[in-house]
N, C-alpha and C positions, 0 to 999 in steps of 0.2 A: 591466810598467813596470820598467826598470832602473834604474839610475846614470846613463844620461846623460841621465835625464828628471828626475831628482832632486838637489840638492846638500845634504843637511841640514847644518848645522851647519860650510858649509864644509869640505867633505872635497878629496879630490884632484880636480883638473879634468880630470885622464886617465879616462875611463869604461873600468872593465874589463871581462873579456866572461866573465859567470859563465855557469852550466851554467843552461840554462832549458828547456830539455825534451832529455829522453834516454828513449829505452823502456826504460833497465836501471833508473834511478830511479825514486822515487816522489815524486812534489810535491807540496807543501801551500803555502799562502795564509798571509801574514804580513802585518801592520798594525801597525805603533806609532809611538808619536813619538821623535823624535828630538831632543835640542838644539832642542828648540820647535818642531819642522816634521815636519808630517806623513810617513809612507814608506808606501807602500805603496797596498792588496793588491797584492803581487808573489810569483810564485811561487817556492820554494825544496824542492830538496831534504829531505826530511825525516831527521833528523841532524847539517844540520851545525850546527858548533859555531859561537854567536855571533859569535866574533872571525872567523870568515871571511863571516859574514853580513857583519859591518862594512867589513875588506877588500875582499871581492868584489862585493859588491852595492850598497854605498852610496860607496865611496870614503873609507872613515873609516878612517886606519891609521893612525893615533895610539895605539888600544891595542896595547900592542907583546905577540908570542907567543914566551914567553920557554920556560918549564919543557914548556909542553900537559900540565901535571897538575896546575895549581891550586893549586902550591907556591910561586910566586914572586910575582904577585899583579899582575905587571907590566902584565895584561890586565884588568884589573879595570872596570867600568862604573860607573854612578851610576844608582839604579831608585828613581821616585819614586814615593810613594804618597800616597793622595789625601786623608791624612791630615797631611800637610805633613813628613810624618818620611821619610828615605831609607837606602837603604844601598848599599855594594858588592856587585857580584856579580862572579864572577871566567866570563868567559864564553870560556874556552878550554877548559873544562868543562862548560859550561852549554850546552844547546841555542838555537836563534837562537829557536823556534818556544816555549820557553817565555815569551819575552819580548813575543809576540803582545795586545797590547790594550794593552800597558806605557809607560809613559814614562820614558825613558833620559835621559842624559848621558854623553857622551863627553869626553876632553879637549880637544877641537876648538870643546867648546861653552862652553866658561870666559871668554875673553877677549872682550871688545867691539870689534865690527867695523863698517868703515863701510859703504854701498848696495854701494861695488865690494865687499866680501868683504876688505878689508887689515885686520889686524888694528891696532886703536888703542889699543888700551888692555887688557891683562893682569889679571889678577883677583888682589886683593889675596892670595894664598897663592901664585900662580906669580912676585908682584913680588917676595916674601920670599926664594922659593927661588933668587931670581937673584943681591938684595942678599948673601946669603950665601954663594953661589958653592956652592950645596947638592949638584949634581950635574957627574960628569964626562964620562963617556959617555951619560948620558939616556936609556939603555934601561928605566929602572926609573922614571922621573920622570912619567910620564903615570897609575900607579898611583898614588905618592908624592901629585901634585896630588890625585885624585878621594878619598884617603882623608882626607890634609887638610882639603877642603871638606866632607867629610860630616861632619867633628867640627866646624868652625866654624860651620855651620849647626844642630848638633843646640845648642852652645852659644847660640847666639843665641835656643834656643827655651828650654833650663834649663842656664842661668846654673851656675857651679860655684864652691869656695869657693879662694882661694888657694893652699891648702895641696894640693889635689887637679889642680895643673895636669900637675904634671911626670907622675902617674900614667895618667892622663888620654890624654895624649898619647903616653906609651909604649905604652898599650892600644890606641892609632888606628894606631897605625904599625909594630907589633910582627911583627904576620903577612909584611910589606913586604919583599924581599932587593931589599939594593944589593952591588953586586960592588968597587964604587966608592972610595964615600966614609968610608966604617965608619959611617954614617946617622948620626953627629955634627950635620953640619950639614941635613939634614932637620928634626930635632930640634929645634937651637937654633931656625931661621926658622919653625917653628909655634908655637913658644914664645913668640918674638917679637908675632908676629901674634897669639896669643890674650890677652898680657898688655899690648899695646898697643890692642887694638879695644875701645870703650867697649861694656859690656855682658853680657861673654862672665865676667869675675868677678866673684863679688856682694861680693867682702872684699878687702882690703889685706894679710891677714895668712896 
């Protein structure tokens, strides 16, 4: 099963044409979800690295491969667990085949689309990063979104006190390189967005 039997999460409608059997490699059997839809069993190389699982095999190339050593972050994923808590993984690093049984997000999977696949509507942290004009060249903003949502979601489950926003949010975005913007306005737009959503602070003060 390739890319052109699959679209999770609206990826590219170009199917690309990965490596599916060669006698020099070796192939293993991969399953997860994606952005709510199922992938897979499909076989892959055993080695490669996620972000070309996502590339080459599904059509997701939103996460962008910036450093390939886990410094920039700009490939980063969303892995949920089934405990309702998530995190990033930077899978330009990461093997695809660790991610086997897993449920992911990409940034492809954020925004609400109609039956055809157009996007209609944006996810209240990619609407922020636009009101503020957060990014310039965008190489770095698909990490930027999935680090954001994983703190507005972890907030939604324990709530923080006012005084711990700004901390808070340096700590989510810290690891992040923009080449950009001096990550100014990253900053301000989740600032924005966590001191305007009901819920996300327990205090005023």
């Amino acid at each position: 099963m390739t890319a052109a039997s699959q679209n999770p999460g609206q990826g590219s409608t170009l199917a690309p044409t990965p490596v599916t059997d060669h006698p020099l490699i070796r192939m293993k059997a991969i399953s997860l979800t994606i952005n709510g839809s199922s992938t897979g069993p499909m076989q892959v190389p055993e080695g490669l690295m996620m972000v070309d699982f996502l590339h080459e095999y599904v059509g997701l190339t939103g996460s962008r491969l910036g450093c390939g050593q886990g410094v920039c972050h700009a490939c980063v994923i969303i892995v949920d667990h089934a405990d309702g808590t998530s995190e990033e993984v930077r899978t330009c690093i990461t093997g695809a085949h660790f991610f086997d049984g897993k449920t992911v997000r990409t940034v492809e999977g954020h925004a609400k689309r109609n039956e055809a696949g157009d996007v209609v509507e944006v996810s209240p942290i990619q609407q922020k990063f636009l009101e503020h004009f957060s990014f310039q060249c965008g190489y770095c903003t698909p990490g930027f979104v999935n680090a954001a949502t994983v703190l507005i979601e972890r907030l939604k489950r324990q709530p923080i006190a006012r005084r711990a926003v700004e901390q808070e949010i340096t700590a989510a975005l810290d690891d992040h390189i923009c080449r950009c913007t001096g990550y100014v306005r990253y900053y301000e737009a989740v600032k924005d967005l966590v001191l305007n959503t009901p819920g996300l602070v327990k205090d005023s003060v």
